[in-house]
N, CA and C atoms as a LAMMPS dump frame, in Angstrom:
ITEM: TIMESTEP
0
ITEM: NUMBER OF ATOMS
636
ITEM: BOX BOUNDS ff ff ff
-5.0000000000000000e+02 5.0000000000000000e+02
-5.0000000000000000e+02 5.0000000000000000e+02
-5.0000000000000000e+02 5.0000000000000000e+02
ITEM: ATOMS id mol type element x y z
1 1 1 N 409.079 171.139 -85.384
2 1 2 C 408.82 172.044 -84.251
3 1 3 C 408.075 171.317 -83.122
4 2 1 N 407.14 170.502 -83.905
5 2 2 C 406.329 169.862 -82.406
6 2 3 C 407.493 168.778 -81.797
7 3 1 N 407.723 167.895 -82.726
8 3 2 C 409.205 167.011 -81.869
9 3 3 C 410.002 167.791 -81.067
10 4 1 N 410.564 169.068 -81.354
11 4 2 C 411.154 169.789 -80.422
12 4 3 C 410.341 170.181 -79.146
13 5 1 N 409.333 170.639 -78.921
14 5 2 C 408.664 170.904 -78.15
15 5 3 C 408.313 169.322 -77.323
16 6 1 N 407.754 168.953 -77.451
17 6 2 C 407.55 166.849 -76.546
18 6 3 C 409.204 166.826 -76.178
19 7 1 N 410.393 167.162 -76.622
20 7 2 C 411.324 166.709 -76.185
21 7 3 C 411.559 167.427 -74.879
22 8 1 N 411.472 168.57 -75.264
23 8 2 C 411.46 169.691 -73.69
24 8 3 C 410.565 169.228 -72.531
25 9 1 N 409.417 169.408 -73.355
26 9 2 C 408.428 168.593 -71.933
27 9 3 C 408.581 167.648 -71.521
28 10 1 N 409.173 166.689 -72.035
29 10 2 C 409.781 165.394 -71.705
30 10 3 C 411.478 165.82 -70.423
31 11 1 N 412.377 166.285 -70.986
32 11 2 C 413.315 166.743 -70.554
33 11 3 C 412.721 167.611 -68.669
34 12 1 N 411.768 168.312 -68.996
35 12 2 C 411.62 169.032 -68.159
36 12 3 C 410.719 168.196 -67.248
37 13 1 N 409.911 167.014 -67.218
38 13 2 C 409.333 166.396 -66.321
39 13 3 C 410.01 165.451 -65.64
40 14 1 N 411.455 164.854 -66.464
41 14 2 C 412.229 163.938 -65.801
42 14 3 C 412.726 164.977 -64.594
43 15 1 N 413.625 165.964 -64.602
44 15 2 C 414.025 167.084 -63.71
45 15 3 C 413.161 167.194 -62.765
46 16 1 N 411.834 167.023 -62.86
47 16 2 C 411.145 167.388 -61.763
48 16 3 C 411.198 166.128 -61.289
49 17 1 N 411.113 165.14 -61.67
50 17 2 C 411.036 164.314 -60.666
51 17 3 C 412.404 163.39 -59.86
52 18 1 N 413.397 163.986 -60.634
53 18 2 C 414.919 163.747 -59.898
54 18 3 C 414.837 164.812 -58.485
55 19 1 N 414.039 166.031 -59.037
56 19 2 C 414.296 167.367 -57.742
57 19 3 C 413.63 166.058 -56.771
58 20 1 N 412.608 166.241 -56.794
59 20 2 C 411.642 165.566 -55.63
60 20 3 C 412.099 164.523 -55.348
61 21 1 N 412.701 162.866 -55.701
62 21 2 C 413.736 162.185 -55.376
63 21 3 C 414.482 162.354 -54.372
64 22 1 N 415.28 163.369 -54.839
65 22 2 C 416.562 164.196 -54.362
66 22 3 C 415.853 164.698 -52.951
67 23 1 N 415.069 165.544 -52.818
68 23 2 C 414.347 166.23 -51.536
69 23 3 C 414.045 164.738 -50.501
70 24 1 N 412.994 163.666 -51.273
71 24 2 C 412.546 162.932 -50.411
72 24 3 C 413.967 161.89 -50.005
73 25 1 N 414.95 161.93 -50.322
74 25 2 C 416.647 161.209 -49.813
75 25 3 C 416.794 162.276 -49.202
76 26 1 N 416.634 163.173 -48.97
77 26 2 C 417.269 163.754 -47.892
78 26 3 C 416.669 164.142 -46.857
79 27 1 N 415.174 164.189 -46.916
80 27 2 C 414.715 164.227 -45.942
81 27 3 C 414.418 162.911 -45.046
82 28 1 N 414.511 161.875 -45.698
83 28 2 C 414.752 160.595 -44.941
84 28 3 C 415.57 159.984 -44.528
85 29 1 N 417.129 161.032 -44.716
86 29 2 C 418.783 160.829 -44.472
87 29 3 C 418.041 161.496 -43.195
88 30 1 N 417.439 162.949 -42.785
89 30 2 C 417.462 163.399 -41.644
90 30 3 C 416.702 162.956 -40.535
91 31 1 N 415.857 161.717 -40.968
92 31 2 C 414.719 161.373 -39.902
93 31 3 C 415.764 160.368 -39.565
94 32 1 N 416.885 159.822 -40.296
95 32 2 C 417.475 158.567 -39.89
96 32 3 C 418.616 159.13 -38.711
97 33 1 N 418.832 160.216 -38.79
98 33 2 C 420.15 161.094 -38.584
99 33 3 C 419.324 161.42 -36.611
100 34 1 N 418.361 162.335 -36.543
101 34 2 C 417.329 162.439 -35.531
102 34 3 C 416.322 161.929 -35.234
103 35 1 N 415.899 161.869 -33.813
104 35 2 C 414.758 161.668 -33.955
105 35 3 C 414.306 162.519 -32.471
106 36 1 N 413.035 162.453 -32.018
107 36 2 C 412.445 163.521 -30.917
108 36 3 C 411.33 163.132 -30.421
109 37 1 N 410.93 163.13 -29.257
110 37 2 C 409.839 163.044 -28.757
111 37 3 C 409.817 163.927 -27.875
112 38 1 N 408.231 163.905 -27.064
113 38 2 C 408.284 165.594 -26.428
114 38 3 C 406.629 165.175 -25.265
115 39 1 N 407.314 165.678 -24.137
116 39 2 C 406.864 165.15 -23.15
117 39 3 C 406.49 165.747 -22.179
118 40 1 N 405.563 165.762 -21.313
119 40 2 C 404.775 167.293 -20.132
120 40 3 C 406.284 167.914 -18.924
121 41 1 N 405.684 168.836 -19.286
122 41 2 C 406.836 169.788 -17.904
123 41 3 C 406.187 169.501 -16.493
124 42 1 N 407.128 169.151 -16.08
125 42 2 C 405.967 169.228 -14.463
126 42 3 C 407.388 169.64 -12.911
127 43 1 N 406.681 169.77 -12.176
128 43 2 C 407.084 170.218 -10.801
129 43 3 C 408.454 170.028 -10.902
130 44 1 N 409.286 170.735 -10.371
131 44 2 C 410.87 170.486 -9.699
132 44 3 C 410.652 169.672 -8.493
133 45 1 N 411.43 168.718 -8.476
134 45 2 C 411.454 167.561 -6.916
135 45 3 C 412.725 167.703 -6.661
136 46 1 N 412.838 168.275 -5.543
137 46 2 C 414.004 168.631 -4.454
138 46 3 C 413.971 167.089 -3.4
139 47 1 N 415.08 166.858 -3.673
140 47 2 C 415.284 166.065 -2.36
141 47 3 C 415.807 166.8 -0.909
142 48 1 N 414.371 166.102 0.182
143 48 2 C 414.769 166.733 1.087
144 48 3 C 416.002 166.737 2.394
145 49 1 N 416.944 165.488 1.915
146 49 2 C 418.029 165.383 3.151
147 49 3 C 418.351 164.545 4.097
148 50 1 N 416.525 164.471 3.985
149 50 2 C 416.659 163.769 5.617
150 50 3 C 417.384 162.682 6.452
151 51 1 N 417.937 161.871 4.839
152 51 2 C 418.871 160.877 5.06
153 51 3 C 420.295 161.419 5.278
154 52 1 N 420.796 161.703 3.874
155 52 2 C 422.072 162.908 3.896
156 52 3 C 422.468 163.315 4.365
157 53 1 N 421.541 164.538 4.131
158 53 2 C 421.58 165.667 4.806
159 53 3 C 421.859 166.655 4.023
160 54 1 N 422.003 166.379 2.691
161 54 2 C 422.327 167.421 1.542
162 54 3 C 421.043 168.535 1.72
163 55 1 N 420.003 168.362 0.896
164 55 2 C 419.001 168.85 1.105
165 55 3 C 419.21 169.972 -0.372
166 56 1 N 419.997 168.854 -1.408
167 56 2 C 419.673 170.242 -2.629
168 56 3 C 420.041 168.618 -3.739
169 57 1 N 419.62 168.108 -3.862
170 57 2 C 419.635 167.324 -5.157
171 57 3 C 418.297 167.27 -5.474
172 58 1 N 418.351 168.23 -7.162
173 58 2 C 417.389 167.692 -7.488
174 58 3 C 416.514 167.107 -9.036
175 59 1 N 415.658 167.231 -9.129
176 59 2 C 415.127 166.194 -10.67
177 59 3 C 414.25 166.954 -11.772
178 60 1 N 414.209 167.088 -12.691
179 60 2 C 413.827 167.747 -13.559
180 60 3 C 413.207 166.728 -14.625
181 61 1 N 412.281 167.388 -15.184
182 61 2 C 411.468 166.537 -15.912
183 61 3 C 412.104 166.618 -17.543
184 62 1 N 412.162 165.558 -18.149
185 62 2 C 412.771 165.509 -19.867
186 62 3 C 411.228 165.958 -20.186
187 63 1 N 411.696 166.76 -21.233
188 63 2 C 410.363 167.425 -22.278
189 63 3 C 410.326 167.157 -23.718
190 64 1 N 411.807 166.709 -23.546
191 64 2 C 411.815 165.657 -25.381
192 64 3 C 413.299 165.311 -25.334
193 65 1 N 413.911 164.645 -26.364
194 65 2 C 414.711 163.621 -26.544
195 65 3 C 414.856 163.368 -28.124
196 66 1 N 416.134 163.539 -28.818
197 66 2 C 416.879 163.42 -29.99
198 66 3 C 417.874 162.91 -29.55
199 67 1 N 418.085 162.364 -31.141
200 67 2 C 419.136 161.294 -31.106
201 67 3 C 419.858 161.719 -32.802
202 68 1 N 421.276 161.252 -32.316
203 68 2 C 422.198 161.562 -33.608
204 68 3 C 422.908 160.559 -33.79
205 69 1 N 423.598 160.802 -34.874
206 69 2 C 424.62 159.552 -35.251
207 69 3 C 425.723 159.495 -34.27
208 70 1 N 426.112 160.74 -33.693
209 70 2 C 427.069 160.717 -32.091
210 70 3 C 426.744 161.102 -30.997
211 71 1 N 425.703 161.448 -30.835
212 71 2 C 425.207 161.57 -29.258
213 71 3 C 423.301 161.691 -29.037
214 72 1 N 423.055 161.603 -27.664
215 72 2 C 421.797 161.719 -27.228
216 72 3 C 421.81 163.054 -26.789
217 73 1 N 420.923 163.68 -27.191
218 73 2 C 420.248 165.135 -26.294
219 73 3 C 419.026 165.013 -25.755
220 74 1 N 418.81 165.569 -24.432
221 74 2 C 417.864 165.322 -23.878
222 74 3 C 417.476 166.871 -23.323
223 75 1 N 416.054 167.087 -23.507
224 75 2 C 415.992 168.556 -23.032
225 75 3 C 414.926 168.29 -21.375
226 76 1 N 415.515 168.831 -20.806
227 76 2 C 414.812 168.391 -19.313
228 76 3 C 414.473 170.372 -18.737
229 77 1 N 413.354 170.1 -18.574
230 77 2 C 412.557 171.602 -17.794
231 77 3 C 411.796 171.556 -16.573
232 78 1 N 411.518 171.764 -15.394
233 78 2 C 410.694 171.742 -14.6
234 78 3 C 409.82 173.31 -14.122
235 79 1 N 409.012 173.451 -13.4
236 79 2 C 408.588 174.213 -12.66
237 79 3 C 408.918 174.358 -11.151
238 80 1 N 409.594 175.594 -10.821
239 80 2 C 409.496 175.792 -9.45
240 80 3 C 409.055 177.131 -8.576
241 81 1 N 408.289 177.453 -7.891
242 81 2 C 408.236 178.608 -7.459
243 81 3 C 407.239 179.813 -8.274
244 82 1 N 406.666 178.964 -9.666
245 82 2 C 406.214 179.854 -10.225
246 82 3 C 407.133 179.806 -11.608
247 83 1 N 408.125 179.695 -12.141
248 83 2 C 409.08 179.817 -12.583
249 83 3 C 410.066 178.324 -13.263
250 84 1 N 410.082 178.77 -14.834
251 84 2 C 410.529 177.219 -15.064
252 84 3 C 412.197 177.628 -15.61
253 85 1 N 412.586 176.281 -15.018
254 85 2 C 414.009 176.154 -15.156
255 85 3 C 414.163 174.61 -15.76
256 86 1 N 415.728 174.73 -16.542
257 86 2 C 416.297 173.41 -17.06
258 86 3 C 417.533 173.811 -18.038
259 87 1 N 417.561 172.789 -18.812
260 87 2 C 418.66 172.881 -19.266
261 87 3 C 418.665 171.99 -20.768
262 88 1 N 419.857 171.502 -20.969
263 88 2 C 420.868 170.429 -22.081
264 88 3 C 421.323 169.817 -21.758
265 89 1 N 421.205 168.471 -21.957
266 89 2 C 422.192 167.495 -21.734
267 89 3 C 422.445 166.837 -22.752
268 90 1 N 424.103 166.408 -23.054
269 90 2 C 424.388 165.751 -24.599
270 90 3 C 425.077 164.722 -23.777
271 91 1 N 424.88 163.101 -24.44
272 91 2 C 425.686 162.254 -24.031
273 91 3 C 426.209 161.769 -25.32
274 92 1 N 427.54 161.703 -25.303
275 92 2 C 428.28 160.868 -26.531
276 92 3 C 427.289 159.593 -26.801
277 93 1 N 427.839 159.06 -27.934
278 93 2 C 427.55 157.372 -28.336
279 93 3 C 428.828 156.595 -27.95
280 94 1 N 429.914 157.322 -28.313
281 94 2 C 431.055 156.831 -28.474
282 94 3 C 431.211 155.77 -26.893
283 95 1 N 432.051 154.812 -27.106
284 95 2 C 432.527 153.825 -26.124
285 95 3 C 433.144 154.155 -25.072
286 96 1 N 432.968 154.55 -23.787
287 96 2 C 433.74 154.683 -23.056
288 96 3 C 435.156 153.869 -22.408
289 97 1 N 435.828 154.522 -22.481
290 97 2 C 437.409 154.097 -22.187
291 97 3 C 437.662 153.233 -21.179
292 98 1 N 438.608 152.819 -20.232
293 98 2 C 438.979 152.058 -19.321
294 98 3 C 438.293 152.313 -18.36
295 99 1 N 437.212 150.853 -17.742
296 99 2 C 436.649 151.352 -16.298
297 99 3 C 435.576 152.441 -16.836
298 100 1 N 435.39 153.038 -17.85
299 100 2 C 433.924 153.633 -17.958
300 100 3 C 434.199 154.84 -18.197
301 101 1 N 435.688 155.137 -17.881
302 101 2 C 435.825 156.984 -17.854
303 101 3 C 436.246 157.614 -19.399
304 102 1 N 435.63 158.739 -19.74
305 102 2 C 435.299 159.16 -21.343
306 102 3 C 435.364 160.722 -20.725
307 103 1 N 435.301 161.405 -21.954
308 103 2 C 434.956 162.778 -22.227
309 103 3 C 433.755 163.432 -22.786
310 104 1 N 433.266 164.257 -23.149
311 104 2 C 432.102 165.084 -23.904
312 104 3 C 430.621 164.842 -23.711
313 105 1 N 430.585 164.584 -21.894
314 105 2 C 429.367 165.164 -21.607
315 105 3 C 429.41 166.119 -21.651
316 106 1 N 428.5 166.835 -22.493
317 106 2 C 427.879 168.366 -22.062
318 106 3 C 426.443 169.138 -21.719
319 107 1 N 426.023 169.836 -21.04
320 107 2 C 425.74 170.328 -20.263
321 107 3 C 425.285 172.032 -20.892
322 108 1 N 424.294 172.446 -21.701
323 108 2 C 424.306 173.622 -22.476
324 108 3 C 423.04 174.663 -21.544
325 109 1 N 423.339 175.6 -22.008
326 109 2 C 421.878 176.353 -21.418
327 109 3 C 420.856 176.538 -23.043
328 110 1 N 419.741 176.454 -21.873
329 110 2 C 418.444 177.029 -22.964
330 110 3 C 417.936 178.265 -23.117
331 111 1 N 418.66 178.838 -22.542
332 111 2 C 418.215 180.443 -22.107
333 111 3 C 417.828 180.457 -20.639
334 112 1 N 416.63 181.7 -20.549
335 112 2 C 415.834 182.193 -19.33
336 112 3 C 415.688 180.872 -18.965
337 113 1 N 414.85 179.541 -18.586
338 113 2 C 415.511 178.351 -17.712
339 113 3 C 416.392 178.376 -17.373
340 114 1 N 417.636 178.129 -18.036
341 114 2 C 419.036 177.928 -17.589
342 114 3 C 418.786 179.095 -16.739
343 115 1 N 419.157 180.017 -17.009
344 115 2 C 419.39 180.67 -15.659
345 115 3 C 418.843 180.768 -14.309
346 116 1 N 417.577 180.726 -14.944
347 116 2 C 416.706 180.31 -13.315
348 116 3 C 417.255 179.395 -12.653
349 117 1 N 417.97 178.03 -13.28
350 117 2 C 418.472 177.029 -12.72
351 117 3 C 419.261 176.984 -11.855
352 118 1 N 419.867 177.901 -12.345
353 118 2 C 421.654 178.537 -11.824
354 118 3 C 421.363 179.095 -10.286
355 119 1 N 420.391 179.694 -10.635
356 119 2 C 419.979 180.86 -9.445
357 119 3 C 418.882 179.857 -8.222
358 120 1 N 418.214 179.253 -8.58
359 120 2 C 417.752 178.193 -7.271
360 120 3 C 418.643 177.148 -6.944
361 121 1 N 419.391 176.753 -8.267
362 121 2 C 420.763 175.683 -7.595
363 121 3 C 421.727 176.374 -6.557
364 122 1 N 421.77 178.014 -6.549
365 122 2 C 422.501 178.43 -5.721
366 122 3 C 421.787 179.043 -4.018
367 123 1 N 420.365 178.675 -4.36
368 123 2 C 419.897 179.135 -3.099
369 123 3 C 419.696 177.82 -2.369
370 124 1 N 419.851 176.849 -3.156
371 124 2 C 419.412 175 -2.455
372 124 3 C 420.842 174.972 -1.9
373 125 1 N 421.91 175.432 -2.698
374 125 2 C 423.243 174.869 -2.245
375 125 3 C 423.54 176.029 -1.09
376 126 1 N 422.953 176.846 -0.919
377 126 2 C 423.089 178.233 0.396
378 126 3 C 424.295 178.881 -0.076
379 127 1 N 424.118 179.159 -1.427
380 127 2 C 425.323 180.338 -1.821
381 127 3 C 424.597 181.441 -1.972
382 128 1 N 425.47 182.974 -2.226
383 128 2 C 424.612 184.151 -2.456
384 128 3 C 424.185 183.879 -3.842
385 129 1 N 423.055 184.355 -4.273
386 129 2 C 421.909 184.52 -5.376
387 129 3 C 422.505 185.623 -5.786
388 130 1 N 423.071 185.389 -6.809
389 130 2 C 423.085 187.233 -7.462
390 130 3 C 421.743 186.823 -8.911
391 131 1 N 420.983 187.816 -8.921
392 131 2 C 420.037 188.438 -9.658
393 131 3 C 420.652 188.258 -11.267
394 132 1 N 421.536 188.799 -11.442
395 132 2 C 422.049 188.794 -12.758
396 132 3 C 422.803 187.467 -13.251
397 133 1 N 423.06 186.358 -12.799
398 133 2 C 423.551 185.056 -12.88
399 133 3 C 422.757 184.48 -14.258
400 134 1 N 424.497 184.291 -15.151
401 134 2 C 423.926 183.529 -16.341
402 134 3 C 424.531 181.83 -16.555
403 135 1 N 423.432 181.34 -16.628
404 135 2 C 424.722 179.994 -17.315
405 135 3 C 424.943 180.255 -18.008
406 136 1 N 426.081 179.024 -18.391
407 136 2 C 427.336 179.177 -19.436
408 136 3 C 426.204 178.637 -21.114
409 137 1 N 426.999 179.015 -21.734
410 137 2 C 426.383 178.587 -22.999
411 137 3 C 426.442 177.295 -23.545
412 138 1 N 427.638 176.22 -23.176
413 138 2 C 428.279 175.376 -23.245
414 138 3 C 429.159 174.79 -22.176
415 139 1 N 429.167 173.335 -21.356
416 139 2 C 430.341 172.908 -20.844
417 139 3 C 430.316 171.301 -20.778
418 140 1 N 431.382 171.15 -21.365
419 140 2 C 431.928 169.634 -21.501
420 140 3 C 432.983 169.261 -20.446
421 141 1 N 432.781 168.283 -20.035
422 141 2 C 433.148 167.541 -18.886
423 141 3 C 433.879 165.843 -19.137
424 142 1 N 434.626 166.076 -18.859
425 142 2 C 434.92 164.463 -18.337
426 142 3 C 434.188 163.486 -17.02
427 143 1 N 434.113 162.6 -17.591
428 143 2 C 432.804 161.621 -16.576
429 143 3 C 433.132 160.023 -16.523
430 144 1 N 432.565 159.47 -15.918
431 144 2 C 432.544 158.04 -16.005
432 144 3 C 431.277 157.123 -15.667
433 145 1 N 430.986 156.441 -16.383
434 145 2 C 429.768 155.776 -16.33
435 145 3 C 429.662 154.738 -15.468
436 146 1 N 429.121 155.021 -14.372
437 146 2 C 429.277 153.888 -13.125
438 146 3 C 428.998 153.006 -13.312
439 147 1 N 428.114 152.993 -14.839
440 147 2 C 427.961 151.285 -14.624
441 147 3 C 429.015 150.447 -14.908
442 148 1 N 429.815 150.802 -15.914
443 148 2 C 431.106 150.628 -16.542
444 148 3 C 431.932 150.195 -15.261
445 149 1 N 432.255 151.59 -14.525
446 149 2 C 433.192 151.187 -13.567
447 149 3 C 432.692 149.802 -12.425
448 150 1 N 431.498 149.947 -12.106
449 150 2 C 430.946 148.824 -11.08
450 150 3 C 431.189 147.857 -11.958
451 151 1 N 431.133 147.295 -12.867
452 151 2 C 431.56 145.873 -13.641
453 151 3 C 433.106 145.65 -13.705
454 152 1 N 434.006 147.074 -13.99
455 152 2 C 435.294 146.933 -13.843
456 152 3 C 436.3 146.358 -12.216
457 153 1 N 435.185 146.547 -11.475
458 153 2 C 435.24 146.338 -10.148
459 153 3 C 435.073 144.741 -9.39
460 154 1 N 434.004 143.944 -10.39
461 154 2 C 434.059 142.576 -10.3
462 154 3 C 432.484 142.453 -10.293
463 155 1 N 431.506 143.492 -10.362
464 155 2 C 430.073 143.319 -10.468
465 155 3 C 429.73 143.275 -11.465
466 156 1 N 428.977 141.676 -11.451
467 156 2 C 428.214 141.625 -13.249
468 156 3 C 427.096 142.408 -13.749
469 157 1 N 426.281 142.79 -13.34
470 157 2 C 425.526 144.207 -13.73
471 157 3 C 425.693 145.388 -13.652
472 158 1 N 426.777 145.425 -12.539
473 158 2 C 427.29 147.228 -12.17
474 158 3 C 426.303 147.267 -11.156
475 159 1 N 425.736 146.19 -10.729
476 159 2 C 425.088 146.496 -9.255
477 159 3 C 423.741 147.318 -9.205
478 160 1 N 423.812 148.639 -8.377
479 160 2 C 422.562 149.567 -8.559
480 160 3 C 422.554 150.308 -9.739
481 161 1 N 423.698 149.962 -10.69
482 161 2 C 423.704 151.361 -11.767
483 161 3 C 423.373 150.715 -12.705
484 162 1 N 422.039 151.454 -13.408
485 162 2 C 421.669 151.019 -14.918
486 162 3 C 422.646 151.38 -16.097
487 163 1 N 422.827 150.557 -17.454
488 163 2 C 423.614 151.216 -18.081
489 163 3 C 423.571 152.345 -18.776
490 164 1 N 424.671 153.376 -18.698
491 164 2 C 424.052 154.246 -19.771
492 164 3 C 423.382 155.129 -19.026
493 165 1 N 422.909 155.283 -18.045
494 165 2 C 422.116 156.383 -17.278
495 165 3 C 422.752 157.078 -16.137
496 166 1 N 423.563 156.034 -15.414
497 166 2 C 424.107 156.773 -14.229
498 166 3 C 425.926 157.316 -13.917
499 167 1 N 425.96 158.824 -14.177
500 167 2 C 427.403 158.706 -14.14
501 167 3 C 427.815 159.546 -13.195
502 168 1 N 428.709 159.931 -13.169
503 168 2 C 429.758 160.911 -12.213
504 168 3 C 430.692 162.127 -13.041
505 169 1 N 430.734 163.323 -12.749
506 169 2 C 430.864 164.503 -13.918
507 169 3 C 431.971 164.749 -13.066
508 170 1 N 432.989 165.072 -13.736
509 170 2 C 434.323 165.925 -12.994
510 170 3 C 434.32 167.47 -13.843
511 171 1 N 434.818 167.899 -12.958
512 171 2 C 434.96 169.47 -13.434
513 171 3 C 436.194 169.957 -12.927
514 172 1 N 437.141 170.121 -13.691
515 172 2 C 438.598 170.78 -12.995
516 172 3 C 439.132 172.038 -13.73
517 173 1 N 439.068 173.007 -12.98
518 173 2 C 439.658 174.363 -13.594
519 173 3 C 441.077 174.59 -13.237
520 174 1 N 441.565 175.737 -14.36
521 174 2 C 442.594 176.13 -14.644
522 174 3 C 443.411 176.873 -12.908
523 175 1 N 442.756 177.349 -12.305
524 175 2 C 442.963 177.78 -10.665
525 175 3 C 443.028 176.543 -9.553
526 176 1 N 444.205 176.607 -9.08
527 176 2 C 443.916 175.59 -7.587
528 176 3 C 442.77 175.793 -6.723
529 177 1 N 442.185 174.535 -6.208
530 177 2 C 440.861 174.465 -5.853
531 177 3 C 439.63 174.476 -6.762
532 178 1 N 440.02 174.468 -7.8
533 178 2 C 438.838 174.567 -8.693
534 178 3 C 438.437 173.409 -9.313
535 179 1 N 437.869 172.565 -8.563
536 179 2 C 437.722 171.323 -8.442
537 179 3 C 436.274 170.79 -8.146
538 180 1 N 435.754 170.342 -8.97
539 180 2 C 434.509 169.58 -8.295
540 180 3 C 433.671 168.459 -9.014
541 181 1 N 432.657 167.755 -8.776
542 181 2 C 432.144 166.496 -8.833
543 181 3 C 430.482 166.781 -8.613
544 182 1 N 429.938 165.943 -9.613
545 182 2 C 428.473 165.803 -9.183
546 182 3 C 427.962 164.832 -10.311
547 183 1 N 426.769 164.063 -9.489
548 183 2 C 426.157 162.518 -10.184
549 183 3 C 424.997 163.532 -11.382
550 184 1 N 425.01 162.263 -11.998
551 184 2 C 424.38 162.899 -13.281
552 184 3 C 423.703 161.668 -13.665
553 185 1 N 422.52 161.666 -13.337
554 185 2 C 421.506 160.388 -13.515
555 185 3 C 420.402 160.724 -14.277
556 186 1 N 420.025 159.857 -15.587
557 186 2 C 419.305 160.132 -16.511
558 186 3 C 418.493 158.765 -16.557
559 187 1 N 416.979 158.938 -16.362
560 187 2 C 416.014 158.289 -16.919
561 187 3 C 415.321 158.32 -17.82
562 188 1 N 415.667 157.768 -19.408
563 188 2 C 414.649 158.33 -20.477
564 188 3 C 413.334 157.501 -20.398
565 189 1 N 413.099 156.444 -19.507
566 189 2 C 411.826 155.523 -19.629
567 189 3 C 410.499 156.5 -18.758
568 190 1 N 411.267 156.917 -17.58
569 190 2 C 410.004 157.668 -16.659
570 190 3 C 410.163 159.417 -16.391
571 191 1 N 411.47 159.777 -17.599
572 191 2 C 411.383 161.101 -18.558
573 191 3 C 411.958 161.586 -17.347
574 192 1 N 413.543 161.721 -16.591
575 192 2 C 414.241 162.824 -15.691
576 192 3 C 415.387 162.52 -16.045
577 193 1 N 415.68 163.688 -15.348
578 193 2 C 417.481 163.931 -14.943
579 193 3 C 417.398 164.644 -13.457
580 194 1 N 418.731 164.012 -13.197
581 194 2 C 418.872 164.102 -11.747
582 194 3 C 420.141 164.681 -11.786
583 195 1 N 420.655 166.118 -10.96
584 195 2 C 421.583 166.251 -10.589
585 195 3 C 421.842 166.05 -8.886
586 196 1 N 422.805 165.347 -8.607
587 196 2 C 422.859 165.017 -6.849
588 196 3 C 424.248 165.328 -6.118
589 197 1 N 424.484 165.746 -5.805
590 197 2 C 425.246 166.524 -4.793
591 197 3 C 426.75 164.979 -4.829
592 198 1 N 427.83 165.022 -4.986
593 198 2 C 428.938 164.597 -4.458
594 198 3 C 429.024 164.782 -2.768
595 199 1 N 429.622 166.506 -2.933
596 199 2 C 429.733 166.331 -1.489
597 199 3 C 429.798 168.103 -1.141
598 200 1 N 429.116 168.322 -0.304
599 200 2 C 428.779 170.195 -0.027
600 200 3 C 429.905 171.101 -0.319
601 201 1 N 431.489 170.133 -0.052
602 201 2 C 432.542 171.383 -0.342
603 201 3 C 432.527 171.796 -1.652
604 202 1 N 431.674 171.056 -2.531
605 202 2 C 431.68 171.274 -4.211
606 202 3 C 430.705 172.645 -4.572
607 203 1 N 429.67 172.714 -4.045
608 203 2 C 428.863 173.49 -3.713
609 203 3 C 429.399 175.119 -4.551
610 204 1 N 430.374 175.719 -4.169
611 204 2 C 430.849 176.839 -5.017
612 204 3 C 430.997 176.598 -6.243
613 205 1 N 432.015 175.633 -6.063
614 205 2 C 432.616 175.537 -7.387
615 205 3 C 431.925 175.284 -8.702
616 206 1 N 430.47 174.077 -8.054
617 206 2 C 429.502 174.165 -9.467
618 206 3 C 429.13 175.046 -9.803
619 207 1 N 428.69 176.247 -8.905
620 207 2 C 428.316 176.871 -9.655
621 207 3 C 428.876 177.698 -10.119
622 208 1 N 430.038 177.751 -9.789
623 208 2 C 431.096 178.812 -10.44
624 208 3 C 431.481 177.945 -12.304
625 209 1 N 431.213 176.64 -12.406
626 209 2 C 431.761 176.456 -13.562
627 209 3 C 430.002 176.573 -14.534
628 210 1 N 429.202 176.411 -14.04
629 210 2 C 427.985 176.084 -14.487
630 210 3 C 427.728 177.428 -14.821
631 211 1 N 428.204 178.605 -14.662
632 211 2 C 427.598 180.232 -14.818
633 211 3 C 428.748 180.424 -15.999
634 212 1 N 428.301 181.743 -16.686
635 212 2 C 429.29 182.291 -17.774
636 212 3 C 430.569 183.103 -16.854
């Protein structure tokens, strides 16, 4: 009877320590899988034009940053007006194609931010503000990474474009005219994202694809 009994307790302490094994592999599969850092919210910076003449590109502060086995997410928030806005940004890992141009940037909302976003991106760009304006929950885009393309071009650094940070977003809908463009510049060293204006006739259309 006692041999039976030492065998159980025996039996039953190996189990515990396969569980815990088992837990600590997988929780160190997930630190390998992500990772995050997390960083102060501060002011919305509007660019003012004066060169341009746009007078609506503007920069948002990253508030943290994960990483996966296929893409970067970056969560960027600012303050404006009283009121904080931002968003999602996912960049593939994957290699971009000929000249730099790829698919599956996306672009998600965070909630109440996102929408605020929506709604001062449409008073910078001088469209009507409707009150009830939601972003979309999700939108993936085709893009190209300028730095890519500036090297495809005959420049050995890609010139002004860092790699990996600075691209160009296309957006084309199912309706004629539903067409538009805007730069998409990401700094993870001094923590922004920049959205900057293509060119004012785009102006509707972002925000017509950027809302639900």
């Amino acid at each position: 009877m006692t041999k039976a009994l030492i065998t159980i307790l025996i039996l039953t302490i190996l189990s515990c320590n396969n569980s815990d094994n088992s837990n600590a592999s997988s929780s160190s599969d997930t630190k390998q899988v992500e990772k995050t850092d997390t960083f102060p919210v501060k002011e919305l910076f509007v660019e003012n034009g004066d060169e341009e003449g746009w007078g609506a590109d503007i920069r948002l502060s990253i508030i943290s940053n994960s990483e996966t086995d296929t893409s970067k997410v970056f969560t960027a928030i600012s303050t404006y007006e009283g009121k904080r806005l931002g968003l999602l940004v996912s960049i593939p890992k994957k290699k971009e194609g000929d000249k730099g141009f790829a698919s599956g940037i996306t672009l998600k909302s965070i909630g109440a931010e996102s929408d605020n976003l929506l709604k001062v991106l449409s008073k910078l760009y001088k469209q009507k503000v409707d009150t009830t304006l939601k972003f979309t929950s999700s939108v993936s885009v085709t893009y190209v990474n300028l730095d890519e393309f500036a090297k495809s071009l005959g420049a050995e650094d890609g010139g002004q474009y860092k790699t990996e940070n600075q691209y160009k977003l296309f957006y084309e809908g199912e309706k004629e005219g539903d067409y538009a463009e805007i730069y998409l510049n990401i700094n993870p060293t001094e923590h922004w994202i920049e959205l900057k204006e293509k060119d004012e006739e785009y102006r509707p259309v972002i925000i017509k694809f950027l809302r639900q």
